[in-house]
C-alpha positions as CSV (number, residue, x, y, z in Angstrom):
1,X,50.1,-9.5,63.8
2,X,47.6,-12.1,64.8
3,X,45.4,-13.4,62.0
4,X,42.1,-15.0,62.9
5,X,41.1,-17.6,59.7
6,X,37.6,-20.2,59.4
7,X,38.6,-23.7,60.3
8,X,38.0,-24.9,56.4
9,X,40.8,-22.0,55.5
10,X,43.2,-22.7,58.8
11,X,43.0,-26.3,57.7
12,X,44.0,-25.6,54.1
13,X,46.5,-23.6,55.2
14,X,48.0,-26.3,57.2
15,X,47.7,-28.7,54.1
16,X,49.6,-26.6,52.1
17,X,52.5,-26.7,55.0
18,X,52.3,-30.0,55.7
19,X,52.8,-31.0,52.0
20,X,55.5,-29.0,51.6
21,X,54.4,-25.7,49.8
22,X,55.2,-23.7,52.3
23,X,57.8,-23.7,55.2
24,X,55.0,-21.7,57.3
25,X,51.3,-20.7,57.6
26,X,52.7,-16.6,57.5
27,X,54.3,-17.6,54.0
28,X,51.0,-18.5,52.4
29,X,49.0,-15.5,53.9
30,X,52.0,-13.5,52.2
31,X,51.6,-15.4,49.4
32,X,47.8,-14.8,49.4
33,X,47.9,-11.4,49.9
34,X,50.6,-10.7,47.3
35,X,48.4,-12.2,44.8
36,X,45.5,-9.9,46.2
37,X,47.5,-6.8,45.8
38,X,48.2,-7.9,42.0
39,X,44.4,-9.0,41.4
40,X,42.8,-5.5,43.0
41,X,45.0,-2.8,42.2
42,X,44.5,0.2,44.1
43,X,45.6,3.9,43.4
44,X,48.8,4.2,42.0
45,X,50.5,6.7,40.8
46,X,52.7,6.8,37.6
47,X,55.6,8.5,37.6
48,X,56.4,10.1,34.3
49,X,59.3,12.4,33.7
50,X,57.4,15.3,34.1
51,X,55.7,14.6,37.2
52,X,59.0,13.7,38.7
53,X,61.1,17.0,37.1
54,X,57.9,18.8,39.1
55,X,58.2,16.8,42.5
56,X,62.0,17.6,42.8
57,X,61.4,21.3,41.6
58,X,59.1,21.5,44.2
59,X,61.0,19.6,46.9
60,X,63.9,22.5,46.3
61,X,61.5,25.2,46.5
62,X,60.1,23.9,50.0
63,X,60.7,27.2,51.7
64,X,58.9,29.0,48.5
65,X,56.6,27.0,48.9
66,X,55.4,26.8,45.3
67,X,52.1,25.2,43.5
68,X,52.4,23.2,40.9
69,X,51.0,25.6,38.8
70,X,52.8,28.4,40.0
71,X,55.7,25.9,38.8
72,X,54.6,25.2,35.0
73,X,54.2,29.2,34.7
74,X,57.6,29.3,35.8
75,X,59.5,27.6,33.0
């Protein structure tokens, strides 16, 4: 993956590895975009028991092909 930055960010980049920070530019855009991930949460999903005890019931019922609501009537 190529990244294309503005000078004023390459160069700060470069700062940051030159004083040590970083042992390469790729570990601060890592860095960067771990904190970004962290700071904008996107959709995610929480598994709770019950949305796990349905996933697996329905992964063994492939062929059946089952709904999830056909699944809660079912117990």
């Amino acid at each position: 993956m190529n990244v294309v930055l503005p000078r004023d960010l390459e160069k700060y980049v470069e700062s940051l590895v030159e004083k040590g920070r970083y042992a390469a530019s790729s570990d601060v855009i890592a860095e960067a975009l771990r904190q970004h991930q962290v700071s904008q949460p996107g959709f995610q999903v929480v598994m709770t028991p019950e949305l796990e005890r349905l996933l697996d019931e329905g992964m063994a019922d492939l062929g059946e092909a089952s709904t999830t609501e056909q699944l809660r009537r079912s117990r």
